[in-house]
Each structure stands twice: as structure tokens, then as C-alpha cells.
N, C-alpha and C positions, 0 to 999 in steps of 0.2 A: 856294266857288269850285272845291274841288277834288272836292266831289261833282255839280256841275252839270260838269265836263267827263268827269267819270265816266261819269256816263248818257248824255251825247253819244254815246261809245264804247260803251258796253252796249247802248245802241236801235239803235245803227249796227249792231253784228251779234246782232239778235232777241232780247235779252233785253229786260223790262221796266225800269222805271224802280226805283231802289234808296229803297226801302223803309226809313226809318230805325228803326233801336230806340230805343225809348223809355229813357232814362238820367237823368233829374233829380234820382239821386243824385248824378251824377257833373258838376252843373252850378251855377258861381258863382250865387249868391242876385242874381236884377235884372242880371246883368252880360249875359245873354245870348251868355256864352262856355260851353263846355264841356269840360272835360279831355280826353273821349271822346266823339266821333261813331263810331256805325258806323251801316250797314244794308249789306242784301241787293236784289240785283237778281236775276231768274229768269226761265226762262222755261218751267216748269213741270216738267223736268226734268234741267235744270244750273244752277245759282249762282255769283253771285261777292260773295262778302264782301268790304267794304272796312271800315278803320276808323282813324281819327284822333286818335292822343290826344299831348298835350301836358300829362304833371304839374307842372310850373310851374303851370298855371289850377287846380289845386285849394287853394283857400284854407283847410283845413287841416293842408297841409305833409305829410299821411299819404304824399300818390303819390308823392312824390320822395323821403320814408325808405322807403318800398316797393323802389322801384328802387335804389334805395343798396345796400339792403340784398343785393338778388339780380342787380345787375351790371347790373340794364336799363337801355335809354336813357332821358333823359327828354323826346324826342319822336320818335314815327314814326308813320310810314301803314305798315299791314299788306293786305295784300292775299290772298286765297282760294280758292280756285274746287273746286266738287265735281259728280259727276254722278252721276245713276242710271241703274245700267246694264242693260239688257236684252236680252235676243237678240232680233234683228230677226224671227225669226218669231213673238215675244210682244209686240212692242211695239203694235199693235192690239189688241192687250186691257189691257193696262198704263195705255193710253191711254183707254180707256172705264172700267175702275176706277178710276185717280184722279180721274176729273172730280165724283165725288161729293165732293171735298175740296178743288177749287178755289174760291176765294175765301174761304176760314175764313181766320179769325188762329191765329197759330199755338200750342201752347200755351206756357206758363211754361216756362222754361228750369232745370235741373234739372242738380244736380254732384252729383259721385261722391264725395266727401267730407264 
């Protein structure tokens, strides 16, 4: 519910529709709940990240010793928003370079630890 009135708001001003990440680790087995939703809406040059998680839904008790352990709650919607930025006198070529990149997935996500 709280992603379908998300995208109400994101297609009302130009972005697309948010995109969910894929998490089936982070999903009860058959229950069709999951601890964590996120995804992305864009519109090929600004995004806005949302994401929903509740560790209570992880049925092995790890997400809520997680958050014990370093003070987090254990439910909230986070919310995100980034752009790329350009000088108006490049954004006409900015915009013919990345079209070769539209529509890919994007790659594997990757930490610095």
C-alpha cells in the first residue's frame, strides 16, 4: 500500500514507476511478508529511494539482535532522493551519452568492507 501510493506521487511529478529490489533473503519462507521492501523510481536522471522494513518479519530473530545491538528502530520507511548533476550547457550531450545505458539492469551492488 505504501508503495502504490508512492508511485501515485513519483509519476505525478515525472518520475517512473519504483522498481523493486530483489531481497528473498530478507523474506519469511511462504509467508509472503518481508522484513525489507525497497526499490527505486527515476527518471533517468534524479531518484528517489524508498524502503520498508520491519525486523519483527525476520524469523530468525537475527534483525532485531541487529538493531539491539546498534540502537536501530525495529520498524521504519526510509526514504532518499539523488541527482546527477550537470551544467546546462552539457546537459545535451549528457543526454545522448547515457541513452546507450537506458534500459540495462543495473549491476550487483558492491560494499566497501
Amino acid at each position: 500500500m505504501i508503495f502504490d501510493a508512492a508511485n501515485r506521487v513519483a509519476q505525478d511529478a515525472g518520475f517512473g514507476p519504483f522498481v523493486h529490489d530483489e531481497s528473498p533473503e530478507h523474506c519469511g519462507k511462504g509467508e509472503g511478508r518481508c522484513r525489507l521492501l525497497s526499490g527505486t523510481a527515476t527518471d533517468g536522471v534524479q531518484w528517489v529511494y524508498l524502503s520498508i522494513q520491519d525486523r519483527a518479519l525476520d524469523p530468525t530473530g537475527d534483525a532485531v539482535d541487529e538493531a539491539e545491538d546498534f540502537g536501530w528502530p525495529h520498524a521504519s520507511i526510509g526514504l532518499g532522493y539523488g541527482q546527477t548533476v550537470v551544467r546546462a550547457e552539457s546537459s545535451g550531450e549528457f543526454r545522448r551519452a547515457m541513452q546507450a545505458f537506458v534500459g540495462l539492469a543495473r549491476p550487483e551492488a558492491t560494499t566497501s568492507d
